[in-house]
Every structure is written in C-alpha cells, then in structure tokens.
C-alpha angles and dihedrals in degrees: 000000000000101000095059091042077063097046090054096044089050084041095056097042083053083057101048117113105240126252113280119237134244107271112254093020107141091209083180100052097028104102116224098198106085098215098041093052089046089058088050089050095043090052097048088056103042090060092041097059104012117226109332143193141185125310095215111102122224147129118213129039098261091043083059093046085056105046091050082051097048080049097074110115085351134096132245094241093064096040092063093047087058108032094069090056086042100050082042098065095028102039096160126056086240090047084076100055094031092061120069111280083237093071102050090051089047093060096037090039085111099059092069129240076054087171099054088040093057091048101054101041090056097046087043092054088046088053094044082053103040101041108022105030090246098310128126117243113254093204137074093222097053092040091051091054092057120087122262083028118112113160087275091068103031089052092047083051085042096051100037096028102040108010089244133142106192088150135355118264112248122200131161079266097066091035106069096041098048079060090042091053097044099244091121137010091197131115102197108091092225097048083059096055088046088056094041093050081057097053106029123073117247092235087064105047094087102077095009099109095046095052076049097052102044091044073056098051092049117022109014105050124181078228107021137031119194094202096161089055099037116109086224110055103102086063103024101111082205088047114132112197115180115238 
C-alpha cells in the first residue's frame, strides 16, 4: 500500500546514520552569519599582524601603478629588488615610453612576462601624460580604462594612493583563501570580489586583502597550512587541527 511504502521510506531516512562533517570543522565556534564572521576575522588579524601596508616599495603614484604591474605572477620579494635600479634609470612617466622598449625588458627581464610588462608600463605612462598631465587617476572607473590596469591594480593605487575602497583586491592570495574560508566558491577574480563586497563590510575593505596576503604568507599556504598555528582555526570552517 502506499502509505506503508511511506512509512518505511521516513522510517529509513530516520535510520540513517547523518552526514559526517569535515574534519576539523568547530560547528560551535564557526559564525553563520558572513559579516559577522568578516569583522571576526578583520579584528584577529588585525591583532595578529598590527596596521599594514603594502610590501612594494615607491615613491611616487605612478612608481606604485608599475610595480603592481611588475607584481603579476611575481612576488613581491623580486619586484622590490628591480624596481630601485628601474626608477633610477626612468625617473619620469615619459622616460618609459621615450627609451628603447629593449631597456626597460632588460631591467625588468627578472619579473617574468617581461614583454607584456613592458608593454603595458610604457603605454600606461603615454596615457598618464597625454591624458592626465602626469596624475594618477583618483577613481576606479578612469584607472581601469588605462592600459596595464585590470580592478586588482586599480584597487591596490585606490587603497595606498588615495585612501579609497571602491572594491576589494583580489590576488591569488585572497583567492584561495576566500575560497579556504568559504566566502566564495568562485574562481574568477572578479566574481570573488563580487562575493567579498557582499559579505565584508565596507569599513573594512581598505586593509582586507592585506590582512588576507600576509595570513597567506604565514599561516595559509597554496602548499602548506599551518592550521595549529593559524590565528583562525577555531572558526575556519577548512581548518585541520591534529587530534
């Protein structure tokens, strides 16, 4: 009869035994609610690495546009030991697209994608001069139009420049651990920040991703995670404490 065929089918889903959890997973400390658990986040950090700012070194606006630039598949590390021997030799945004195309490869030769860097840096500077008298752009819609400038870049100039968050940076750093800590499941940079302006609060945008990169560097590593150690694991739903 059908109506014992139900009784047996609720019967057996009563039985059955419940999912098991992600190992590792805190269910009692981890916080459902996206912007509550941000600002937890924000605030451990905070207190585990005090105010910071980014590691690339410059000293004027466009010095900053072309070593975020130079740091494209690239780490931080390398672009500050290019970039003093670089705004040595070019110390004007024309001086890039004046001197032969070889020169500047050649000293940034070392970054990677050397080529399509070059490129990019010397049609940037021609734009900066021809269109804005030499000044950085204060605004995500003006930088993103400029060569060499994709949101990445034209949120890092925003934040450090201008003390602006009209987006949230997003590296492979705060990629992967968007994804790590479940803010996101996407893999398009700028479907993450889409899904980390939702979540974030915007108070919190200006120094997010670098909180983000350096727990990266030295906790949440693409290789290695240091969970034991890591100032989140009592509330990172990927955490994996050993018993």
């Amino acid at each position: 009869m059908p109506s014992d065929r139900r009784k047996k089918a609720s019967a057996s889903r009563k039985s059955a035994s419940p999912p098991k959890k992600r190992a590792g997973k805190p269910p009692e400390s981890f916080v459902p609610d996206l912007r509550a658990y941000a600002r937890q986040i924000h605030r451990r950090l905070l207190k585990e690495f005090g105010p910071v700012e980014t590691p690339l070194k410059f000293k004027s606006p466009h010095e900053l546009v072309i070593a975020v630039i130079l740091s494209a598949q690239c780490t931080d590390e390398q672009v500050n030991r290019v970039t003093p021997e670089l705004f040595r030799v070019f110390k004007r945004p024309q001086d890039f697209y004046e001197a032969p195309s070889e020169e500047l490869e050649r000293l940034i030769y070392s970054t990677g994608f050397y080529k399509n860097k070059a490129r990019s840096i010397r049609a940037f500077c021609k734009q900066l001069v021809s269109d804005y008298k030499g000044k950085v752009p204060d605004t995500l819609d003006e930088l993103v139009k400029m060569p060499g400038i994709g949101r990445k870049t034209a949120n890092v100039v925003l934040n450090e420049l201008h003390g602006k968050s009209e987006g949230i940076v997003v590296d492979t750093h705060v990629a992967r651990i968007s994804r790590v800590l479940e803010f996101t499941t996407q893999t398009d940079p700028v479907k993450i920040e889409r899904d980390l302006m939702k979540s974030v609060p915007r108070k919190l945008w200006l120094d997010w991703a670098l909180l983000i990169i350096f727990l990266g560097r030295k906790y949440c590593g693409a290789r290695r995670r240091l969970c034991d150690q890591c100032p989140l694991n009592d509330i990172c739903p990927s955490a994996e404490i050993a018993k």
